[in-house]
C-alpha positions in Angstrom: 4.3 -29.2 25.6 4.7 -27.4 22.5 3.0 -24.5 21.1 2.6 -23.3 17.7 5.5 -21.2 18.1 8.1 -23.7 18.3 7.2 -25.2 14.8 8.6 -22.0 13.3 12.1 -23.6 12.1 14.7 -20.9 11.5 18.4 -21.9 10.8 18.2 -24.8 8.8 20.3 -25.9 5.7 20.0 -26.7 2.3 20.1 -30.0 -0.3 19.9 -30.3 -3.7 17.5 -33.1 -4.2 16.5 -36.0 -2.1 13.6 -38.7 -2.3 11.1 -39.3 0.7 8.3 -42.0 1.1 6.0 -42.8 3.9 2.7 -44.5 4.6 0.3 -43.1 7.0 -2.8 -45.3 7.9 -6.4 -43.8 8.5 -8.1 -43.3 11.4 -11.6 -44.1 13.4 -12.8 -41.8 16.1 -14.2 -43.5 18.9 -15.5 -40.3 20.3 -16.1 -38.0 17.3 -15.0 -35.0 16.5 -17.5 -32.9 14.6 -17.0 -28.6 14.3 -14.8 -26.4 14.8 -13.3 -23.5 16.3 -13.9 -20.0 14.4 -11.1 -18.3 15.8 -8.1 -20.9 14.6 -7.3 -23.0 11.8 -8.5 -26.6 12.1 -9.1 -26.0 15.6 -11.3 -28.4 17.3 -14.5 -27.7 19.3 -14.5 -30.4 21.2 -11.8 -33.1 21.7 -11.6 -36.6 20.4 -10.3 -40.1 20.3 -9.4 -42.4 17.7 -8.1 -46.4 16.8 -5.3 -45.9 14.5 -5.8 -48.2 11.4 -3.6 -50.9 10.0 -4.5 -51.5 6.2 -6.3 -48.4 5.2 -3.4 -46.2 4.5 -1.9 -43.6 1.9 1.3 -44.3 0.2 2.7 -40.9 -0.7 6.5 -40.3 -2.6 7.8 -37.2 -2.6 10.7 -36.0 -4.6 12.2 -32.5 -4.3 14.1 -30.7 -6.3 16.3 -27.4 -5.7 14.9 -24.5 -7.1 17.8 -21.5 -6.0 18.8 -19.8 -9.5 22.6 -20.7 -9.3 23.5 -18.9 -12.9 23.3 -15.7 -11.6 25.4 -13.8 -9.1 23.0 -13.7 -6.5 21.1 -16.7 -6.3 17.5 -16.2 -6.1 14.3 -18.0 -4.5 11.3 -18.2 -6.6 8.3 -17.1 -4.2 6.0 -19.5 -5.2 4.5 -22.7 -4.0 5.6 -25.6 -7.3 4.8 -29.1 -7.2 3.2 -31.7 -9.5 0.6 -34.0 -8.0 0.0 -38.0 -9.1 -2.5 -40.0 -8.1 -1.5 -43.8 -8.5 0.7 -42.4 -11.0 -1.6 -40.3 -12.9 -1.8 -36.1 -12.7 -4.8 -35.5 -10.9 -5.6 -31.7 -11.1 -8.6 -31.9 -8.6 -7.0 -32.6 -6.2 -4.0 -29.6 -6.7 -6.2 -27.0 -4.8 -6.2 -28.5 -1.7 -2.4 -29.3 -1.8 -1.7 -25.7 -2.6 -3.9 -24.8 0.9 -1.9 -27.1 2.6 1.0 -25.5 1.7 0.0 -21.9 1.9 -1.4 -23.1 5.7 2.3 -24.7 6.5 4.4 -22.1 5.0 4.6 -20.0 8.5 6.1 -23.2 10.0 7.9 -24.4 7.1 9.6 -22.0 4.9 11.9 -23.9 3.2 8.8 -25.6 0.7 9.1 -22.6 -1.3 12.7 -23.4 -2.1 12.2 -27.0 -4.0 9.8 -28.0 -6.7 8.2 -31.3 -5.7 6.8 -34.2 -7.0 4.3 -35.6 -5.0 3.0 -39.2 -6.0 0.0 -40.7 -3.9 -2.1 -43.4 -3.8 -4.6 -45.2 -1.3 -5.4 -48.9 -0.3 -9.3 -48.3 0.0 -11.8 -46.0 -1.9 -11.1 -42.5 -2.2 -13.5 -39.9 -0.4 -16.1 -42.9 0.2 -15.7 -41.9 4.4 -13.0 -43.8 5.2 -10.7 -40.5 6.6 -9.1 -40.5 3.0 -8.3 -37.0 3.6 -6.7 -37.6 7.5 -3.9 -40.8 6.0 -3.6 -38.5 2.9 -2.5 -35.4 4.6 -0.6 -37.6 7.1 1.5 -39.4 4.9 2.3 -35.8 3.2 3.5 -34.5 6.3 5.3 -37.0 7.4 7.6 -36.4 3.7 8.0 -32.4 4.6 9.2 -33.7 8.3 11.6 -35.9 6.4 13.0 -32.7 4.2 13.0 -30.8 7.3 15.2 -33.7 9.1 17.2 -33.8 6.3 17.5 -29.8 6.6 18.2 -29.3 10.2 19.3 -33.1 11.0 19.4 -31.7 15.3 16.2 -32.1 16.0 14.5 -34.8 18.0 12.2 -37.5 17.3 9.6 -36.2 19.8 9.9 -33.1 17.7 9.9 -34.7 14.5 6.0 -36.6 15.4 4.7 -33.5 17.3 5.1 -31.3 14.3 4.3 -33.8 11.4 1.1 -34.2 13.2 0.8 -30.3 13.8 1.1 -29.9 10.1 -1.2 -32.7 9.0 -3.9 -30.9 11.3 -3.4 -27.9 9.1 -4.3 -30.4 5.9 -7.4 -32.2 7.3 -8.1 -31.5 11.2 -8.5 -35.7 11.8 -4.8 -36.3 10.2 -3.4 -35.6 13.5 -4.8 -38.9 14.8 -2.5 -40.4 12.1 0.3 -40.1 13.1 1.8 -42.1 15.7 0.5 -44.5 18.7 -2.6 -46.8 18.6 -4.8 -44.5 20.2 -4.7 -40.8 20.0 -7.0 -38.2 21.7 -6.3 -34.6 19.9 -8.3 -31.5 21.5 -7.5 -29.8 24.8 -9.3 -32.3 27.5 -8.9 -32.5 30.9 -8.8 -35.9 31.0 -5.8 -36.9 29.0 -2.4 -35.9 30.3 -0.7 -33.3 27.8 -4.0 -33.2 25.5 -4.0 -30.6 22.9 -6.0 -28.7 19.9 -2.6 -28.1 18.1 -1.7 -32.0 17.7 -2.2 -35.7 18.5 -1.5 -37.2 21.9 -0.6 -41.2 22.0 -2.5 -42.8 24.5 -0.1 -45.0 26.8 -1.7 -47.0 29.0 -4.6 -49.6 26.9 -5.6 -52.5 28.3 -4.5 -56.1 26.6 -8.5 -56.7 26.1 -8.2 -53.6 23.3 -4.7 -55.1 21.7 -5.3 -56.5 18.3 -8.6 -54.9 18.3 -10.4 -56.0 15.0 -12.0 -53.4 12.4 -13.8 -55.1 9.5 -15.3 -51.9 7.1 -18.2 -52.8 5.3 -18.6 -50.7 2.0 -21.8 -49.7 1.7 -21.4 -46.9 -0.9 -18.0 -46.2 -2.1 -19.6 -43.0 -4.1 -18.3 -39.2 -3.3 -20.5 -38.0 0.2 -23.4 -35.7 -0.9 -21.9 -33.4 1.7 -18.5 -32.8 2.2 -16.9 -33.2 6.0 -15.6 -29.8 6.2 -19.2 -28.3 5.0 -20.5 -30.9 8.2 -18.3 -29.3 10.6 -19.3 -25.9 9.6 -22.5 -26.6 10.1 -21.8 -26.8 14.0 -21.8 -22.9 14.1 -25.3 -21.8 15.5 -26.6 -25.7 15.8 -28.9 -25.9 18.5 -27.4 -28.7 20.1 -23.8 -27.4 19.4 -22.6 -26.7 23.3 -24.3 -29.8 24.8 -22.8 -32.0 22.3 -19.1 -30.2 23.1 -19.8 -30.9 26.8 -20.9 -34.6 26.4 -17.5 -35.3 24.3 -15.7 -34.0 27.7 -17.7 -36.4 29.3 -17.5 -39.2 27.2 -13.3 -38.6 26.8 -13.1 -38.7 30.1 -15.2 -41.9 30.4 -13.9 -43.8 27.5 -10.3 -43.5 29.2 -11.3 -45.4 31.6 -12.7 -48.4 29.7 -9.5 -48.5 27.9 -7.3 -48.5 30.8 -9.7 -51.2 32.7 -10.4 -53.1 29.3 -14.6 -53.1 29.7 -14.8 -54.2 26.1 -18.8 -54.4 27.1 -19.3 -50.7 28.4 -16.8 -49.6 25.4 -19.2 -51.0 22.9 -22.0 -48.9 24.5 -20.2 -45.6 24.4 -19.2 -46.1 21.0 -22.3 -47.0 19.7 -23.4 -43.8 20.9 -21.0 -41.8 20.1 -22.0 -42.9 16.4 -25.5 -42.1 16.3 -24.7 -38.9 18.1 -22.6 -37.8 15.4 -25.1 -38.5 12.6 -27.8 -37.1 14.7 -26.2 -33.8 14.8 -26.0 -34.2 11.0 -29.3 -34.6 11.2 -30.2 -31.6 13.3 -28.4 -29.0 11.3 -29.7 -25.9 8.8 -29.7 -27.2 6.6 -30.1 -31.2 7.8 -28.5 -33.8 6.0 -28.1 -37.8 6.1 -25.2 -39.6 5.3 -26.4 -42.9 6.0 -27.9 -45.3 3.6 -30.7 -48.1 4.1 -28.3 -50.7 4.0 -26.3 -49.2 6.6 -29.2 -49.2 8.9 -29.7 -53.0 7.9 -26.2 -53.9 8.9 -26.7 -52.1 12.7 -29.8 -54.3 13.4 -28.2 -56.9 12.1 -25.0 -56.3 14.3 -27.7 -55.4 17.9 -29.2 -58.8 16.7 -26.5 -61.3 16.3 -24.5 -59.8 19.6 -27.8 -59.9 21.7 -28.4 -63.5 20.6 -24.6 -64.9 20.6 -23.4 -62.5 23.3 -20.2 -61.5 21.1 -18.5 -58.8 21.8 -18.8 -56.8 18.4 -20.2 -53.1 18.1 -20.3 -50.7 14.5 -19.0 -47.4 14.5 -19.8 -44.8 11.5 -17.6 -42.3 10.4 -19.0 -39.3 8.5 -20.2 -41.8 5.6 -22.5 -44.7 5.0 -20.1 -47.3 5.5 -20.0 -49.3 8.6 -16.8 -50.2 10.6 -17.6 -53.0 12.7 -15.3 -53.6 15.6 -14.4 -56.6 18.0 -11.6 -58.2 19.8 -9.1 -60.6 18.0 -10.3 -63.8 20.1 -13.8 -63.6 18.1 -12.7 -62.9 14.9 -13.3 -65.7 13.0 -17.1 -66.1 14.6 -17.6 -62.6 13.4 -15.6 -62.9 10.4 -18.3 -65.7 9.3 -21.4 -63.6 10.3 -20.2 -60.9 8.1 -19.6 -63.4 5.2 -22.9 -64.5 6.1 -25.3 -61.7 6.9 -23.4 -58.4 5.8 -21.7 -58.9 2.8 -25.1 -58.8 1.1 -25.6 -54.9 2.3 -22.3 -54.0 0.6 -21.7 -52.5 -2.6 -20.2 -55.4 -4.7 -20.2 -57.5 -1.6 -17.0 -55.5 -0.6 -15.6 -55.2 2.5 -12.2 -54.2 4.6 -10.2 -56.5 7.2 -8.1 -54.0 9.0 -6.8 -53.7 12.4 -5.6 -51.6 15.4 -1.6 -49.8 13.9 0.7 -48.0 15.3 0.7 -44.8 12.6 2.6 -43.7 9.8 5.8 -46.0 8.6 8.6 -44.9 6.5 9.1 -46.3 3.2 12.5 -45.6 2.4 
């Protein structure tokens, strides 16, 4: 088990220039995670559980460039953070801030960013900032690119190294990143359920049952606009909630119950918990000062719709909500195309354009090069 110590890298070498690229898919938490700790950085109150996504991803290039002053007689470091940002290869100043926090946040762990000048070119498969984790598969696949420099800077260390720390680091960038990373189900936040759990990084979950492989996630788009209220303004919001310390304690509860249904594949009882787990996190949402709702009309349509057609067919399907309007609707691979049709034919309607997502249970972040 690592601690935030050993991610301090000392020793390492140095290159002139190289070229990284990596996708990193996003992420839907199963049991949410909503607020966190005061006393840490993208600490966790309570621990969570995610699917790792398939086609939802962030493509992210990173080129780096030496910037050691080798005209001089003492070659110098300049002590500042320098990169260039493109999104689908355009500059996109908005979103520059946030990378230089991320760096500033990593720096401890990674000292060597402030020797290279990089060019960081991103872009997404789905809507940007529409509540589809854009933030957890961007800062993944960014990570993953400073592991890459790191590996190419101090080539010794290990592959279990290499994941634990990537996802470390894309915690620093947006706490739900972690889940990114590696494995088709990851839990992050000290629990005492999960074997080697932890609020510093992502945990692959081992032992699924065949009933969960393939597991469908079809995202209906209900409002691809910017959220009136930003995730990390949600989770601060937990501070002083009046439901704060029973919601921690049921996430324990519902970790520790959810592993189970994986492991024993009750797709029925999974869909239940879920569910819940859903409307718990809006309802806390709800239940803040200031209260806030991120869900539309039409994303209450599509949940009757969803209790309807499962009650009356007896299909296994269930919707999950992340913080957004937008619905993800999940179901094993052996009903797809029965549910595939009832979206076609009594969802797509509640979508924005008629626009929706197939994706599907991954594996995490894939390197490009």
């Amino acid at each position: 088990m690592y601690s935030d110590l050993d991610f301090i890298i000392s020793n390492y070498n140095s290159i002139e220039a190289a070229s990284f690229s990596w996708s990193a898919p996003s992420n839907i938490a199963l049991v949410k995670y909503w607020g966190k700790k005061e006393n840490g950085e993208q600490i966790p109150a309570n621990p969570s559980i995610s699917f790792t996504l398939k086609n939802c991803k962030t493509i992210t290039s990173v080129t780096i460039s030496s910037k050691v002053e080798k005209d001089t007689s003492t070659s110098s470091v300049q002590r500042d953070f320098s990169f260039d940002l493109l999104f689908e290869g355009k500059p996109k100043e908005d979103f520059k801030p946030k990378i230089q926090k991320f760096f500033e946040r990593i720096y401890k762990y990674c000292p060597y960013i402030k020797e290279y000048h990089f060019t960081i070119d991103t872009q997404n498969t789905f809507p940007h900032s529409s509540g589809i984790a854009s933030s957890a598969s961007g800062m993944a696949a960014l990570a993953m690119n400073i592991m890459s420099l790191e590996k190419a800077l101090k080539p010794e260390i290990s592959d279990d190294y290499f994941y634990a720390k990537a996802s470390f680091l894309a915690r620093l960038g947006s706490g739900s990143a972690c889940r990114s990373i590696i494995g088709n189900v990851v839990s992050w936040g000290k629990n005492e359920t999960i074997k080697n759990s932890s609020d510093l990084f992502g945990v692959a979950f081992e032992n699924m049952h065949p009933n969960f492989y393939n597991f469908q996630d079809t995202i209906l788009l209900v409002d691809k606009g910017e959220k009136q209220v930003s995730s990390t303004v949600g989770h601060n919001l937990m501070h002083n909630h009046p439901f704060a310390e029973q919601r921690f304690e049921q996430a324990h509860h519902n970790i520790a119950k959810i592993v189970t249904l994986l492991e024993t594949g009750n797709v029925t009882e999974f869909m239940s918990l879920v569910e819940s787990e859903a409307l718990t996190l809006h309802a806390m949402m709800m239940t803040s000062m200031p209260y806030f709702i991120l869900m539309k009309p039409n994303t209450l349509e599509i949940i009757n719709k969803i209790w309807k057609f499962r009650s009356e067919t007896q299909t296994p399907v269930c919707f999950t909500l992340d913080a957004g309007a937008n619905v993800h609707v999940l179901y094993p691979e052996n009903v797809k195309e029965k549910v595939v049709q009832f979206i076609q034919h009594e969802l797509v309607g509640y979508c924005q354009n008629g626009q929706y997502i197939c994706d599907e249970i991954g594996n995490g972040a894939q390197d490009l090069k």
